[in-house]
C-alpha positions in Angstrom: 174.1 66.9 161.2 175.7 63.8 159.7 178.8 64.1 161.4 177.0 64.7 164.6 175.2 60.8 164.1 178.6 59.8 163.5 180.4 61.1 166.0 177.5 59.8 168.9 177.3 56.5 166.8 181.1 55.8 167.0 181.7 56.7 170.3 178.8 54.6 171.4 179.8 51.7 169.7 183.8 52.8 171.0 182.7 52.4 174.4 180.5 49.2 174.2 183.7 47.4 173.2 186.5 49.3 174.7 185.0 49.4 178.3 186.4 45.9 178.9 189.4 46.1 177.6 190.5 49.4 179.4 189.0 48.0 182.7 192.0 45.5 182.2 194.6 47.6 181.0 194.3 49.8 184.2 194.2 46.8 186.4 191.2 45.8 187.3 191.4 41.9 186.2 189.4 38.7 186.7 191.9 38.1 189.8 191.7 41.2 191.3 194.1 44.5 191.3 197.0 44.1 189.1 200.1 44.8 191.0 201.5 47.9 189.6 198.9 49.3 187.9 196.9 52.8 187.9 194.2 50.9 190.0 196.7 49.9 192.5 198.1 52.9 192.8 194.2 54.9 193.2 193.1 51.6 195.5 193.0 53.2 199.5 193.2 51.0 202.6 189.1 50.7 202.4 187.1 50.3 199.7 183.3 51.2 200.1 180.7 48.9 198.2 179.0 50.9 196.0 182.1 53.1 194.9 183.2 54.0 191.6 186.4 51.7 192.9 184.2 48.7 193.7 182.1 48.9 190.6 185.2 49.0 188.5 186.7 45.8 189.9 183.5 43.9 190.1 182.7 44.7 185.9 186.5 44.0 185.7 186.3 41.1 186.9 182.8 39.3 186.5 182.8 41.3 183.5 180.1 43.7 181.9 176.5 42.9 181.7 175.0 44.1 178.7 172.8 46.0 180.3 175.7 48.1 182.0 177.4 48.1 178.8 174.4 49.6 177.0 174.3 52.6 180.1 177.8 53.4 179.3 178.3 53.2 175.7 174.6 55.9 175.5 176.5 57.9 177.9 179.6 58.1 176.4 177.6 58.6 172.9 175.9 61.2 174.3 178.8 63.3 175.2 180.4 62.9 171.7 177.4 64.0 170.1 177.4 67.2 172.1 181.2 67.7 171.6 180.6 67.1 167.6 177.7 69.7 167.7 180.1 72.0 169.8 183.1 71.8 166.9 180.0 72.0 164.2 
């Protein structure tokens, strides 16, 4: 049971601080697309508001609200505490 509290605790905590930083790495930037990077290369002629695409370039760059931070680091928690209980 411990290492299920673990696992969901430092995933959790993995993703509230990561989320930025890999929303940069892959391009999305306080400027826009990065030139050459994996969102470039996944950005289509259009871009629908509302889309997984959109919501990735606005967090990357207005940056995260806590709020959205909080949604992603329970979610992401969530699924390592169910892959932990899985490997129990």
């Amino acid at each position: 049971m411990a290492e299920i509290i673990i696992a969901t605790a430092v995933a959790g905590v993995s993703a509230f601080v990561g989320a930025p930083v890999v929303l940069g790495a892959i391009g999305f930037t306080k400027v826009g697309v990065a030139a050459g990077s994996i969102a470039a290369a996944v950005q289509g002629p259009t871009t629908a508001a509302g889309s997984l695409f959109a919501l990735c370039q606005s967090a990357g760059a207005a940056g995260m609200a806590v709020g959205t931070k909080v949604a992603v680091s329970s979610a992401v928690g969530t699924v390592g505490g169910a892959i932990a209980s899985i490997w129990k």
